[in-house]
C-alpha positions in Angstrom: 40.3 -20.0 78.7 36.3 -19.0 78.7 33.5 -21.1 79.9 33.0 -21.0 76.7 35.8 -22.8 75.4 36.0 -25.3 78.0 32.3 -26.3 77.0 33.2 -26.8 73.2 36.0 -28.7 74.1 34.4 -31.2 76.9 31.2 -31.5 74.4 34.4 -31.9 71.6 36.0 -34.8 73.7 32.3 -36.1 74.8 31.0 -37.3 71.4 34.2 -38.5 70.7 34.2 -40.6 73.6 30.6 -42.0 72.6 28.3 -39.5 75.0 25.2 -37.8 73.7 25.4 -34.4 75.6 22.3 -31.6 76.2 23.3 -28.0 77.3 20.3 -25.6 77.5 21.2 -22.6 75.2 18.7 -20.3 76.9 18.1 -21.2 80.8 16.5 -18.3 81.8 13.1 -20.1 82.5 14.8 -23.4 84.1 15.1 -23.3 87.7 18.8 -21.7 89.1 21.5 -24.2 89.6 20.9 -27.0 87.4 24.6 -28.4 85.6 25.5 -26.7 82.5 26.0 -30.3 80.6 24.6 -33.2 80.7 26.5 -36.4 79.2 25.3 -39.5 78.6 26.6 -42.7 77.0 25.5 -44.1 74.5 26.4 -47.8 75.9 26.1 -48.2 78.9 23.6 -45.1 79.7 26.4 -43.4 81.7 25.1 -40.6 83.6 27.3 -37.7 84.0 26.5 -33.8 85.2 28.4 -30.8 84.7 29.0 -27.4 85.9 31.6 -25.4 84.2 33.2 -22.1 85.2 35.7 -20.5 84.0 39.5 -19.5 86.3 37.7 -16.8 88.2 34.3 -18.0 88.0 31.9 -18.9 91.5 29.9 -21.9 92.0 26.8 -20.5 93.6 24.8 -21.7 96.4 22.1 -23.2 93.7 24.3 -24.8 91.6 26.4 -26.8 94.7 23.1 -28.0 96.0 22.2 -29.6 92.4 25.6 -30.6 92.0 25.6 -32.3 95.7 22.1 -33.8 95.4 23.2 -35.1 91.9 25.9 -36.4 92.9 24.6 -39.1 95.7 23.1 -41.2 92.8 25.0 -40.1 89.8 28.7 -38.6 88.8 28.6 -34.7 89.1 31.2 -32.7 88.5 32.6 -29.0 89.2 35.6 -28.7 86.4 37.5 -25.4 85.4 40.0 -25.2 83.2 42.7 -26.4 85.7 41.1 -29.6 84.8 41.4 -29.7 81.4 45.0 -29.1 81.7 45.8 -32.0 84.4 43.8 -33.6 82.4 41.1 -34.7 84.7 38.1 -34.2 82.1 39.7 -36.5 79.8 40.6 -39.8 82.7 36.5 -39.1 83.3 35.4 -38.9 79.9 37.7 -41.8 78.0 37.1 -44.2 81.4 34.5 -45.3 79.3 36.2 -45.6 76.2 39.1 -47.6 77.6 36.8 -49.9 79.4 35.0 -50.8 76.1 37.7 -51.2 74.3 39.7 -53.5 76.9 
């Protein structure tokens, strides 16, 4: 599975689950690091960041400081395709959605 894949299916499974997402098509003049999505519900104003690679891609040493300093105050996530076959992405992504609904 691409990068690219695994994005269209987490933004897929996002707005299904009730997040409005924002991915920057063109991030050449943003500053190095930043998450690749960023997912918010539409609710509750959930705040979730994410940096997708794909099997063989490499977290570099910009993107695990955002992801670190994100992550004190907010969910931030590193997730591959390992972890949309255990299934991970979705237990993150419908929390939300069975909490509503319950």
């Amino acid at each position: 599975m691409t990068e690219a894949q695994l994005q269209q299916m987490v933004i897929d499974l996002a707005k299904w689950c009730g997040y409005f997402y924002f991915h920057d098509n063109d991030s050449r003049r943003n500053r190095r690091g930043f998450p690749d999505l960023t997912l918010v519900h539409q609710r509750n104003g959930r705040l979730i960041f994410a940096e997708l690679k794909a099997d063989k891609g490499r977290l570099r040493p910009e993107q695990k400081a955002w992801l670190e300093a994100l992550g004190v105050h907010h969910e931030a996530y590193l997730w591959t395709p390992r972890h949309w076959q255990d299934e991970t992405i979705r237990r993150v992504l419908t929390a939300e959605t069975r909490r509503a609904v319950a």
